[in-house]
C-alpha positions in Angstrom: 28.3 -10.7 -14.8 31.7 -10.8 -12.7 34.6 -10.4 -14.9 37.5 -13.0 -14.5 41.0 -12.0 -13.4 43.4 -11.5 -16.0 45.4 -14.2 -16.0 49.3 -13.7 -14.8 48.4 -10.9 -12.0 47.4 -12.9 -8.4 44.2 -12.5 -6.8 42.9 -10.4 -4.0 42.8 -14.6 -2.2 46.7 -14.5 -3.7 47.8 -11.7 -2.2 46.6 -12.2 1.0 48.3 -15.5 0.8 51.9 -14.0 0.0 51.2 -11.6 2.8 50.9 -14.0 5.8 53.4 -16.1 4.5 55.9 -13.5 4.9 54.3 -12.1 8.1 55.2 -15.5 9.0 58.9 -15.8 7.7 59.6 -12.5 9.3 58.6 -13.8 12.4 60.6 -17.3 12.5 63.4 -14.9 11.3 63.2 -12.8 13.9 62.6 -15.4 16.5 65.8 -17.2 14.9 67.7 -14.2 15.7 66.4 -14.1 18.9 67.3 -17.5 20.1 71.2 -17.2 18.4 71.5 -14.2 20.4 70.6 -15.6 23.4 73.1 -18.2 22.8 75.7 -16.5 22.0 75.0 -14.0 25.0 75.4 -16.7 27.5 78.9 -17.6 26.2 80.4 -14.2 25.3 80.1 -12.5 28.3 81.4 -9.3 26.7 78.9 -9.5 23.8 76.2 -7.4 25.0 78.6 -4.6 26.7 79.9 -4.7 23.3 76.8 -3.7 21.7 75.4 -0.8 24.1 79.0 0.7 23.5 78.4 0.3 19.9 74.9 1.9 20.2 75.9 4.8 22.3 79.4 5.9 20.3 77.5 5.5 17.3 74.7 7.8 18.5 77.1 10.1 20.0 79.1 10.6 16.5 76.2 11.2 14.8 74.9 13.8 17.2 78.4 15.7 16.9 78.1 15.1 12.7 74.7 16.3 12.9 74.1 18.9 14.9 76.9 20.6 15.9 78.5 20.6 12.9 75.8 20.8 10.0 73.3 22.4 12.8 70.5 19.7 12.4 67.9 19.8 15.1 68.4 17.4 18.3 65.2 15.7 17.5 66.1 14.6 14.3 70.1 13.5 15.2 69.7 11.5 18.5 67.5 8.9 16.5 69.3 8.8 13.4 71.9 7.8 15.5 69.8 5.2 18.1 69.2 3.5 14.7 72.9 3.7 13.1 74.2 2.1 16.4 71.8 -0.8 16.1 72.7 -1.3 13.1 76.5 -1.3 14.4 75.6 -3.5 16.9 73.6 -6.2 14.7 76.7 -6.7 12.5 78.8 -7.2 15.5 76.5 -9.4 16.6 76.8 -11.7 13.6 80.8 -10.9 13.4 81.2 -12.7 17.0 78.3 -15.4 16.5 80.5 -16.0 13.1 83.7 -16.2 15.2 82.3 -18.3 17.6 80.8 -20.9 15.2 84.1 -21.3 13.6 86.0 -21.6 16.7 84.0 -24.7 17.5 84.2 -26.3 14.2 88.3 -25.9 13.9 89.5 -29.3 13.8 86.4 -31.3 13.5 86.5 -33.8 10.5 84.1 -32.5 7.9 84.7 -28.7 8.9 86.1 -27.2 5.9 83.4 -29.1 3.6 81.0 -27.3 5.8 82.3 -24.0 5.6 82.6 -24.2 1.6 79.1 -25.7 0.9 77.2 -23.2 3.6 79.4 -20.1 3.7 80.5 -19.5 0.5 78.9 -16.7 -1.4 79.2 -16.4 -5.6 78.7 -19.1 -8.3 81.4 -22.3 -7.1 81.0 -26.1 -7.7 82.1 -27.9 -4.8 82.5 -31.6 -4.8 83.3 -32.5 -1.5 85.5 -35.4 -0.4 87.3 -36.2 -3.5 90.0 -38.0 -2.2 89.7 -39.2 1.6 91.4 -41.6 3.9 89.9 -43.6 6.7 91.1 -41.5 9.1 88.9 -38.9 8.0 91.4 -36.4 5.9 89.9 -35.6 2.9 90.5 -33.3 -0.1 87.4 -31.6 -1.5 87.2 -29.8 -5.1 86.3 -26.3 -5.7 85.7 -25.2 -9.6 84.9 -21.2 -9.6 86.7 -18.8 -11.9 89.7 -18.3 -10.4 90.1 -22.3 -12.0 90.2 -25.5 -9.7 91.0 -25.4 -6.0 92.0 -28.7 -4.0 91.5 -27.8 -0.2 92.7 -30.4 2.1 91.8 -31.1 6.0 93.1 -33.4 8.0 96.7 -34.2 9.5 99.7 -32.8 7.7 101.8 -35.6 7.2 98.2 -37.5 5.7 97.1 -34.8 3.2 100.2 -33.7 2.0 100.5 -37.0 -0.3 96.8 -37.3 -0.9 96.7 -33.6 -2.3 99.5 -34.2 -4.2 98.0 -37.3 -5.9 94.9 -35.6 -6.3 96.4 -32.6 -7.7 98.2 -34.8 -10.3 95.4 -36.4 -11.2 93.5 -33.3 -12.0 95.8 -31.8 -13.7 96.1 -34.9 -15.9 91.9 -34.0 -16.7 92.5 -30.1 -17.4 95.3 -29.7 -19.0 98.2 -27.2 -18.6 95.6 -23.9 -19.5 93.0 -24.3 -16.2 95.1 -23.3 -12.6 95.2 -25.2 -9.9 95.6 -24.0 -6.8 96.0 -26.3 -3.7 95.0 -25.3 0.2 95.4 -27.0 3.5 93.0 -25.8 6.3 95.5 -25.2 10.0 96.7 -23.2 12.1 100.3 -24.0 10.8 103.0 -22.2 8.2 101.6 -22.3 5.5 98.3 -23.1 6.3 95.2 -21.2 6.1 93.2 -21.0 9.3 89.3 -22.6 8.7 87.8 -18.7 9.1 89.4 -16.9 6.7 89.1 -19.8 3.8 86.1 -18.2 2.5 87.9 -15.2 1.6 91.0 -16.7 0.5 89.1 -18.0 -2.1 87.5 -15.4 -3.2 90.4 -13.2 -3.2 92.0 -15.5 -6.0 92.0 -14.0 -9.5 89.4 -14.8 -11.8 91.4 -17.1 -14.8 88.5 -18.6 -16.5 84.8 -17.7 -17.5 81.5 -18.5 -16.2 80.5 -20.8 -18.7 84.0 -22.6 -18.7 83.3 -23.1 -15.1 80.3 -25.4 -15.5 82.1 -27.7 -18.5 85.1 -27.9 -16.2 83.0 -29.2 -13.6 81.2 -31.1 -15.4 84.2 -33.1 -17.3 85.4 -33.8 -13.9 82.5 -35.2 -12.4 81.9 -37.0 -15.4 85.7 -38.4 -15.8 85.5 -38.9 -12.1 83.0 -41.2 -12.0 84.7 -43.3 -14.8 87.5 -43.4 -12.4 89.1 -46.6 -11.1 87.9 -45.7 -7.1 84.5 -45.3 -8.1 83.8 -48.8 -7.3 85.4 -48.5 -4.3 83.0 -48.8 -0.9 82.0 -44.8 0.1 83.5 -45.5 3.6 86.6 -47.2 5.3 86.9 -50.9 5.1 87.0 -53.3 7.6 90.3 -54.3 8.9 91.7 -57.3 7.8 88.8 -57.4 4.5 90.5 -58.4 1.4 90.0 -57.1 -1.8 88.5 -59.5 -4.6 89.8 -59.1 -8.2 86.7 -59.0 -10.3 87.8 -60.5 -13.5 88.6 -63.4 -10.4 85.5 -63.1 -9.6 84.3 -63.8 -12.6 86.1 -66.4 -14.1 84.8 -68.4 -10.5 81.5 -68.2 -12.1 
């Protein structure tokens, strides 16, 4: 009589399962890779010089490393290197398609939203759009444990008030003990370009816990949907609509 598998370890069917699945991944991965690098290879022209030159210095430092200084056998050095300098060559790769992907989303609405929810690596709580206007500037909320961090995009003249309101109005939630730290995504004084607000944020000192960061996120969203522009419609109104007072409204009925 067959015995049955112990329960908890997969089956031989299991196994095999798990096995072409990740066959498969690996090869959409790989074919992802492809198709970015053939992309990006069509509109940086000095991309793949970049990476052959990467390949060969590479190879040729650690042929001088190798074998002329700790006398390891040519054999053994030459593809070492060949390997190290694709290696070089695949993180420039992704350094320029990086480069290029942000140079095409500077100054499109919705840019630094997508930069924070897709791009940002650690344990954060982004709410985006917070505070907006119809013209598309818009102040999104980060809550990590450097505290909470108000990044604006948009014009100057626009955001400058609406981060400033928004800034209050947080602070009137958190108190005096939880930082608050405000950004506004440009090119200007002052401003912090959209590639390097990743790492602006992370370089920010860590003020509060991990598990004061989740009840300080979620005392805002919870006090933020018991906020007076909740009701409000989620994008711009009409020109020329009029508000109705609802206690108006109501007394009509």
């Amino acid at each position: 009589m067959a015995k049955a598998p112990e329960s908890g370890k997969p089956t031989k069917e299991e196994k095999k399962a798990i096995k072409v699945a990740k066959k498969a991944a690996g090869k959409e991965r790989r074919g992802q890779i492809w198709q970015a690098f053939q992309m990006q290879r069509k509109e940086d022209k000095k991309l793949v010089p970049y990476m052959i030159l990467a390949i060969l210095v590479t190879t040729a430092v650690i042929w001088v490393l190798l074998s002329l200084l700790l006398d390891v056998a040519i054999y053994f050095s030459i593809p070492m290197g060949v390997l190290l300098g694709a290696l070089v060559a695949m993180i420039l790769f992704s350094r320029r398609v990086q480069a290029s992907v942000y140079k095409k989303a500077e100054d499109t609405p919705g840019a630094g939203a997508w930069s924070l929810q897709n791009n940002l690596r650690g344990k954060w709580r982004i709410t985006p759009a917070v505070a907006a206007t119809t013209q598309l500037d818009a102040v999104h909320r980060v809550v990590g444990r450097p505290g909470v961090i108000l990044v604006a995009e948009g014009a100057p003249h626009r955001v400058k008030p609406l981060l400033a309101q928004e800034k209050k109005r947080t602070s009137r939630i958190v108190g005096e003990s939880v930082p608050i730290y405000d950004i506004i995504i440009g090119k200007e004084e002052g401003q912090t370009p959209l590639a390097k607000l990743n790492r602006q944020l992370i370089k920010l000192p860590r003020n509060i816990s991990a598990a004061e960061v989740t009840t300080l996120d979620n005392k805002l969203t919870a006090l933020a949907g018991r906020a007076p522009q909740a009701g409000l419609p989620k994008g711009p109104m009409p020109q020329g609509a009029k508000m109705r007072s609802p206690q108006r409204s109501a007394r009509r009925r």
